[in-house]
Backbone as ProteinMPNN parsed JSONL, in Angstrom:
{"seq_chain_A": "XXXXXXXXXXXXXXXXXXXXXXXXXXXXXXXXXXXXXXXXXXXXXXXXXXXXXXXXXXXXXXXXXXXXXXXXXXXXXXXXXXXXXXXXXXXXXXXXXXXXXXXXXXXXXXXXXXXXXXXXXX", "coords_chain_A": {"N_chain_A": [[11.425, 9.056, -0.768], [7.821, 9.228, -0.998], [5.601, 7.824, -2.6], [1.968, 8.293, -4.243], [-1.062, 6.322, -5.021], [-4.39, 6.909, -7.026], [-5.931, 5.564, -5.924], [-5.364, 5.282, -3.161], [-3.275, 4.383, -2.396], [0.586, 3.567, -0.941], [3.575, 4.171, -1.996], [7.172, 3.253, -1.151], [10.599, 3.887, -1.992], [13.017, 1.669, -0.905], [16.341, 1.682, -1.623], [16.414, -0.817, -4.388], [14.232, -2.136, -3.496], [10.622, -1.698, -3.146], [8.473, -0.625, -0.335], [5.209, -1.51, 0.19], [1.806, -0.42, 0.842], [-1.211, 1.532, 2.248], [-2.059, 4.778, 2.431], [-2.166, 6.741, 5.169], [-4.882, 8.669, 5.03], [-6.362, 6.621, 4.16], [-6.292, 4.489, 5.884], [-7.204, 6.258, 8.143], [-9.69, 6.82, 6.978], [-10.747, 4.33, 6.957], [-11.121, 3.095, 9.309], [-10.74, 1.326, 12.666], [-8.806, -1.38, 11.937], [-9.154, -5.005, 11.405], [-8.154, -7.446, 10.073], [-6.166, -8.431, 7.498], [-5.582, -9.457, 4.239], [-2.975, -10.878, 2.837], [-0.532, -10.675, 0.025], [0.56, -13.354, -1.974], [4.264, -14.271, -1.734], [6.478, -14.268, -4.099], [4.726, -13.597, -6.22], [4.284, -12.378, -9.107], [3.145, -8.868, -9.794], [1.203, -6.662, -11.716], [0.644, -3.228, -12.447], [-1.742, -2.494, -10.885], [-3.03, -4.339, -10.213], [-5.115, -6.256, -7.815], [-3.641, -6.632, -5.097], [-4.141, -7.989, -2.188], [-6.701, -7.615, 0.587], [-7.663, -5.199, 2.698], [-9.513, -5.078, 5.681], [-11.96, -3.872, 7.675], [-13.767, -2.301, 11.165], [-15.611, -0.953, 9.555], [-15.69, -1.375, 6.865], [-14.374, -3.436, 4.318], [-11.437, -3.401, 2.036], [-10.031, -3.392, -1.796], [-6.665, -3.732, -2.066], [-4.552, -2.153, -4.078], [-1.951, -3.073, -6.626], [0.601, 0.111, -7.046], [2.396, -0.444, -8.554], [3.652, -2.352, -10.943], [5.852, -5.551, -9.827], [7.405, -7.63, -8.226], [6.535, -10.23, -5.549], [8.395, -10.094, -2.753], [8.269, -10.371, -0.006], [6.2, -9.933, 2.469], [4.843, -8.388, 5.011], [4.38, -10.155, 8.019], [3.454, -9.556, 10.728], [1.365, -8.091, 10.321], [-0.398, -10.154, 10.262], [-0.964, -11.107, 13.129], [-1.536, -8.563, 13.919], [-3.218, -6.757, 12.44], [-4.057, -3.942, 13.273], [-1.464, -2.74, 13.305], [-1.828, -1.235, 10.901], [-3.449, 0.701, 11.625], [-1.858, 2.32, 13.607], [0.876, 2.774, 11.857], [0.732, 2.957, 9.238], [2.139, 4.275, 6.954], [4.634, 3.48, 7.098], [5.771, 1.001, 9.614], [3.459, -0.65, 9.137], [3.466, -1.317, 6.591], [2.482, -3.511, 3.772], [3.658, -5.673, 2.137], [6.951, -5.979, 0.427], [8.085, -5.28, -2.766], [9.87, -6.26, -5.521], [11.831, -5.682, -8.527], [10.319, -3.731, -9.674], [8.735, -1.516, -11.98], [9.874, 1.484, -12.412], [9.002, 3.83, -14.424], [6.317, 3.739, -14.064], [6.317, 4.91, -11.743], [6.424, 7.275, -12.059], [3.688, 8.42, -12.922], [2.326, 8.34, -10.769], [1.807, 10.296, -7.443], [3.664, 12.408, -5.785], [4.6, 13.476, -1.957], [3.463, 15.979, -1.814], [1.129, 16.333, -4.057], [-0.75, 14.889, -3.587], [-1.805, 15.565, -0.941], [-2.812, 17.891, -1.964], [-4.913, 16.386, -3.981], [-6.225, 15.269, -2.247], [-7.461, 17.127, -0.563], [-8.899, 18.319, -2.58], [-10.7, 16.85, -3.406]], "CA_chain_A": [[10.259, 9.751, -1.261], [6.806, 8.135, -0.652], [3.994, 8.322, -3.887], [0.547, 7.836, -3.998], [-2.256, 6.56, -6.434], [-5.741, 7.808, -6.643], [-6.829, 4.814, -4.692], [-4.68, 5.28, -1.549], [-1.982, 2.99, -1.822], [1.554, 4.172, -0.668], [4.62, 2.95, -2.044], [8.35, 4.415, -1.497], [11.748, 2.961, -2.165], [14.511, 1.728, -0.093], [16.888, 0.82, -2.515], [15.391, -0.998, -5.619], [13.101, -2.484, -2.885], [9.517, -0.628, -2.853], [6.95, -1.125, 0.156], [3.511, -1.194, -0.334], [1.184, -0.466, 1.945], [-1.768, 2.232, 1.951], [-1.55, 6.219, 2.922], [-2.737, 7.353, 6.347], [-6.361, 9.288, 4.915], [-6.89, 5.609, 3.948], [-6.516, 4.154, 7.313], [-7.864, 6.827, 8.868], [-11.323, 6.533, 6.681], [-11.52, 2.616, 7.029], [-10.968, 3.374, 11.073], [-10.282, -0.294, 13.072], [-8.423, -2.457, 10.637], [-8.917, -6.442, 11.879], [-8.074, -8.206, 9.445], [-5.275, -8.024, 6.089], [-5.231, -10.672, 3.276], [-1.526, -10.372, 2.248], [-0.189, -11.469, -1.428], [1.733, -14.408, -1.867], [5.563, -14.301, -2.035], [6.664, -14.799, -5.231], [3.804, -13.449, -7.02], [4.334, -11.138, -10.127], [1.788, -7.877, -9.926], [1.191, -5.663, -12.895], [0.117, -2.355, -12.194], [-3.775, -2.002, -11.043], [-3.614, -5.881, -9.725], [-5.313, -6.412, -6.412], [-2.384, -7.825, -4.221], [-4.645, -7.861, -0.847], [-7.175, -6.759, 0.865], [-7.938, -4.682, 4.055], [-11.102, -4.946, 5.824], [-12.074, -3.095, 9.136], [-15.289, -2.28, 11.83], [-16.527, -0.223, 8.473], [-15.654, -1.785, 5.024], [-13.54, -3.783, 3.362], [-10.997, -2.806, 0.735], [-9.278, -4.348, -2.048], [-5.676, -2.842, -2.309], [-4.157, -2.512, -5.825], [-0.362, -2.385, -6.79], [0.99, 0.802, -7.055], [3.649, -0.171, -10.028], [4.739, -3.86, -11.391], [6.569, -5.937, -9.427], [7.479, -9.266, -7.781], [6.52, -9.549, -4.125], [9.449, -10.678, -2.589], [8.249, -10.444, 1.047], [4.862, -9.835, 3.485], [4.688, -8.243, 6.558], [3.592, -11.008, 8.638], [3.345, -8.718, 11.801], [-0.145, -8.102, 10.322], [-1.518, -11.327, 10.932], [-1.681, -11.257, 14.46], [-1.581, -7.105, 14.286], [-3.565, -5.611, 11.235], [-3.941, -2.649, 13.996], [-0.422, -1.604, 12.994], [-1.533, -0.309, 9.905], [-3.496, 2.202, 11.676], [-0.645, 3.174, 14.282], [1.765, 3.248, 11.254], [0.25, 2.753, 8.219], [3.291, 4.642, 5.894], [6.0, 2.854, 7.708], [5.658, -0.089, 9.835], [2.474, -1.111, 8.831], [3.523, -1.544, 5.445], [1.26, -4.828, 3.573], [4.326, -6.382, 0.96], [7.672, -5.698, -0.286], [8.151, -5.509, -4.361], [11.573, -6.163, -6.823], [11.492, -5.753, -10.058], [9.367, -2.704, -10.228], [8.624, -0.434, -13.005], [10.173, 2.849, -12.225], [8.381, 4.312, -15.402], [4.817, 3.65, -13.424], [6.26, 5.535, -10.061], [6.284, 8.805, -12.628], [2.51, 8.446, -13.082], [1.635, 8.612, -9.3], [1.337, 11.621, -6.44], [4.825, 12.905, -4.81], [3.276, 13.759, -1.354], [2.607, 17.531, -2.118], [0.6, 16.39, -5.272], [-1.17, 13.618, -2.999], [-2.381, 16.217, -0.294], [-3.883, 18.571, -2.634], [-5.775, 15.485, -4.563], [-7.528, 14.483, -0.884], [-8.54, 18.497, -0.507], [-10.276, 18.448, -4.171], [-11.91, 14.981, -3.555]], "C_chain_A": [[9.093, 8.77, -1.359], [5.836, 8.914, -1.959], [3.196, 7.227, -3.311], [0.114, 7.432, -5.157], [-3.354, 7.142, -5.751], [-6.622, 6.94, -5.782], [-6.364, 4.627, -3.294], [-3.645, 4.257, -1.06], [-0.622, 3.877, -1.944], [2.355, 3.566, -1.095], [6.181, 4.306, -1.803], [9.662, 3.019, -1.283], [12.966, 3.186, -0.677], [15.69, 0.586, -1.17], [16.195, 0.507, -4.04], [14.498, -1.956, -4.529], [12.031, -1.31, -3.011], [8.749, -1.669, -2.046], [5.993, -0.53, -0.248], [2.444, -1.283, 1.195], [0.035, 1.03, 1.521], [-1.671, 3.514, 3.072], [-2.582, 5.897, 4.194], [-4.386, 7.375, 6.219], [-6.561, 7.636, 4.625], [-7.428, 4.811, 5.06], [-7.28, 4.761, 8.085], [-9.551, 6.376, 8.254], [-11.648, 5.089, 7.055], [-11.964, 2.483, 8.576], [-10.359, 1.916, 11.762], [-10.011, -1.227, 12.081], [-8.829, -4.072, 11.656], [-8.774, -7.213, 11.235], [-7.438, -7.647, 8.025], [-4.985, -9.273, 5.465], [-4.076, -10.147, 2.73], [-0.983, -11.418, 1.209], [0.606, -12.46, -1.043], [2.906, -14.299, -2.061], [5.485, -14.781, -3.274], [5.281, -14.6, -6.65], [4.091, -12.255, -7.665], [3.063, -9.801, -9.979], [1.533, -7.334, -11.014], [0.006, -4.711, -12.225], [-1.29, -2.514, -12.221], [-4.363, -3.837, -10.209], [-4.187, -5.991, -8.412], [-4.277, -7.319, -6.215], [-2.659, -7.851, -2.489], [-5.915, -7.468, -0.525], [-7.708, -6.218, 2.12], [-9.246, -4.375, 4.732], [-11.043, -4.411, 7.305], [-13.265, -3.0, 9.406], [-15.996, -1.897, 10.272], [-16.968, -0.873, 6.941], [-14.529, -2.836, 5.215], [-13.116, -3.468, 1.851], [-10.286, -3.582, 0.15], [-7.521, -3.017, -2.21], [-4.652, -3.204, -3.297], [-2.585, -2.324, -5.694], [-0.382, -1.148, -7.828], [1.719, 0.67, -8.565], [3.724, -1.95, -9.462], [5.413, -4.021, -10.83], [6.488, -7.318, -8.821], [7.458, -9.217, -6.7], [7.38, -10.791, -3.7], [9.457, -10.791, -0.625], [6.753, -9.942, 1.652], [4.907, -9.839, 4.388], [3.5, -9.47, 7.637], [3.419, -10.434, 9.84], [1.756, -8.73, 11.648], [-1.156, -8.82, 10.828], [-1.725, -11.015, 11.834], [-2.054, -9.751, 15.0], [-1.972, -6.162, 13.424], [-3.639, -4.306, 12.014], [-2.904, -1.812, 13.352], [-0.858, -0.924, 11.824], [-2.623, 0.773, 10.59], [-2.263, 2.93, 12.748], [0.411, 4.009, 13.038], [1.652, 2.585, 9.774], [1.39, 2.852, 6.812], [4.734, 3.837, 6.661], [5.652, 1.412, 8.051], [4.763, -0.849, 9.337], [2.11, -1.455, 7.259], [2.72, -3.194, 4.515], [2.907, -5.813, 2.606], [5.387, -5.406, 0.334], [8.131, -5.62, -1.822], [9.874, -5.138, -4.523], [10.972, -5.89, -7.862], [10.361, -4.57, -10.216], [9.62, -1.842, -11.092], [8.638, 0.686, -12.552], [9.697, 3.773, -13.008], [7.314, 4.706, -14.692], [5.044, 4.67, -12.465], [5.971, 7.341, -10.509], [4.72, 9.168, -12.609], [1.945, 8.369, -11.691], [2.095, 10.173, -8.791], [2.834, 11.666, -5.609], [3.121, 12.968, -3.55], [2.387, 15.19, -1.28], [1.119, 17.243, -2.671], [-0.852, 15.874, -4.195], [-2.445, 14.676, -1.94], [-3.306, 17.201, -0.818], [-4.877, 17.759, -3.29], [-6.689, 15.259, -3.424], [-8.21, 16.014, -0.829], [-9.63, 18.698, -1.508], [-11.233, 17.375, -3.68], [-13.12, 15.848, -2.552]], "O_chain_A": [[9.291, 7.619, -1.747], [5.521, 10.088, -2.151], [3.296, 6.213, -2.621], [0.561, 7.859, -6.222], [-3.472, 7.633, -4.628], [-7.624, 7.263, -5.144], [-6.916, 3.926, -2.446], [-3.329, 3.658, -0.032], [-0.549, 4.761, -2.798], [2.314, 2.357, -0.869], [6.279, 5.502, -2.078], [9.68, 1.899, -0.772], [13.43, 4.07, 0.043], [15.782, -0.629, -1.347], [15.596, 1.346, -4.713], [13.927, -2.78, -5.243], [12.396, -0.134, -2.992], [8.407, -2.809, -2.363], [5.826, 0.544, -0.826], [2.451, -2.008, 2.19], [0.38, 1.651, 0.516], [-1.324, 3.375, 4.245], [-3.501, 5.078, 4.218], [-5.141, 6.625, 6.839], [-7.495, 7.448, 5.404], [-8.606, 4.497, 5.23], [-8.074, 4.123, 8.776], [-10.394, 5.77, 8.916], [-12.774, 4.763, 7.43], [-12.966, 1.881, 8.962], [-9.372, 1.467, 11.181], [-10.887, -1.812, 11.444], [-8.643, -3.9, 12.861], [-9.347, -8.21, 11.675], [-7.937, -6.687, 7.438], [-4.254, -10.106, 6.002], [-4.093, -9.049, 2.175], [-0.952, -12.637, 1.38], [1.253, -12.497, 0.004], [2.862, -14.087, -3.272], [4.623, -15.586, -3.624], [5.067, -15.289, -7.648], [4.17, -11.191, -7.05], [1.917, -10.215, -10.153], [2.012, -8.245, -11.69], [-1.057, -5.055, -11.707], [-1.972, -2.645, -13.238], [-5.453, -4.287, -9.857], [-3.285, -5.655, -7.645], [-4.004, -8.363, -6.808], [-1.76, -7.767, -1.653], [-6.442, -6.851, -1.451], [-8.373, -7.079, 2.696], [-9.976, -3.468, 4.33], [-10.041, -4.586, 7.999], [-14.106, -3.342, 8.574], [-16.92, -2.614, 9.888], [-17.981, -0.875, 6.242], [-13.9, -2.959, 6.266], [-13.826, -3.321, 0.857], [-9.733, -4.48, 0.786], [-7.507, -1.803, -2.409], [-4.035, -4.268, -3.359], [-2.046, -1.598, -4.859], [-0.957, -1.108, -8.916], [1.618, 1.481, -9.486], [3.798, -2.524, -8.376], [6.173, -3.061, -10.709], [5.496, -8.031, -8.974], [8.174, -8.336, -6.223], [7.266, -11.971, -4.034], [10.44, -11.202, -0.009], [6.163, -9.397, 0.719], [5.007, -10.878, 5.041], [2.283, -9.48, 7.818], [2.897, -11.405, 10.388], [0.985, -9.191, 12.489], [-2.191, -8.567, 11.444], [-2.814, -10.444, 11.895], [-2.638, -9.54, 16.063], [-1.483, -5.033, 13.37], [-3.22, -3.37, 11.333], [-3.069, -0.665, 12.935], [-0.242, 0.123, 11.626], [-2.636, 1.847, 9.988], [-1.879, 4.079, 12.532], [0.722, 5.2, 13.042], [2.472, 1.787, 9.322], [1.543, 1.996, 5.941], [5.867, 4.066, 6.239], [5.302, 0.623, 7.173], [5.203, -1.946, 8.992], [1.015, -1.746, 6.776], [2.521, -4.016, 5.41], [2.724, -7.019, 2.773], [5.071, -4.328, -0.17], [9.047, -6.442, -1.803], [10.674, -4.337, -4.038], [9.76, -5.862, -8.076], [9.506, -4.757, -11.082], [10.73, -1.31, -11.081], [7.558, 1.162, -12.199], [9.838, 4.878, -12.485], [7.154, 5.918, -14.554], [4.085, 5.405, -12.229], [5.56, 8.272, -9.816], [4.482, 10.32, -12.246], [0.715, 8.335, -11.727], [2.597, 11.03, -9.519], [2.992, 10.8, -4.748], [1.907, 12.8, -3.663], [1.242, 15.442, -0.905], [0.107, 17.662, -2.109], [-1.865, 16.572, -4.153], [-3.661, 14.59, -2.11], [-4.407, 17.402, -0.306], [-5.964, 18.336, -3.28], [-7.885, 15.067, -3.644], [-9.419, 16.113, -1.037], [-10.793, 19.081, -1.379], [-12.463, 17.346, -3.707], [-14.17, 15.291, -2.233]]}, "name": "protein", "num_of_chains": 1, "seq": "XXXXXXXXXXXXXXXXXXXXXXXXXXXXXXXXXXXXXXXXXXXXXXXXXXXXXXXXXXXXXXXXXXXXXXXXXXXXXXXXXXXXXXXXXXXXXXXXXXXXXXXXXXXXXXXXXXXXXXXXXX"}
């Protein structure tokens, strides 16, 4: 099951692993990603922390954690291929793996039903 926050970051579990990485409408609005600052291994987050940030032809964004946790890995694919996060933004293109996350926090985000009706209101 993949949740959202209200700023467009995706997270879903495999295991007690959660990736992180940001939803689709996100990618899609930024358009050409070239470039992803990716957190450090071994760095604690607490909910709301910038742990990155994604910049493209349009903007640059900072991208927040989803829920508390310890990043225990970083898609290094990015470096030479921030593209993937628009091919596959919810999957491959994921930005950082988290342990130790607060399963409490994942209650306070967007199943993806919730998630799709929040982008129609906006």
């Amino acid at each position: 099951m993949k949740y959202y926050s209200a700023d467009h970051e995706c997270i879903w579990l495999d295991g007690e692993v959660a990736y992180v990485g940001i939803s689709k409408h996100a990618a899609e609005e930024l358009g050409d990603i070239t470039y992803v600052e990716l957190p450090e291994i071994g760095h604690d987050l607490i909910l709301g922390d910038t742990l990155g940030v994604v910049e493209s032809v349009k903007a640059a964004s900072d991208v927040y954690a989803p829920a508390s946790g310890t990043v225990i890995a970083v898609n290094e694919r990015l470096v030479d291929d921030p593209g993937l996060i628009n091919v596959s933004p919810e999957d491959e293109g994921w930005i950082c793996k988290l342990d130790n996350i607060d399963h409490d926090e994942l209650d306070e985000l967007m199943n993806e039903e919730a998630y799709a009706k929040y982008l129609k209101e906006a």
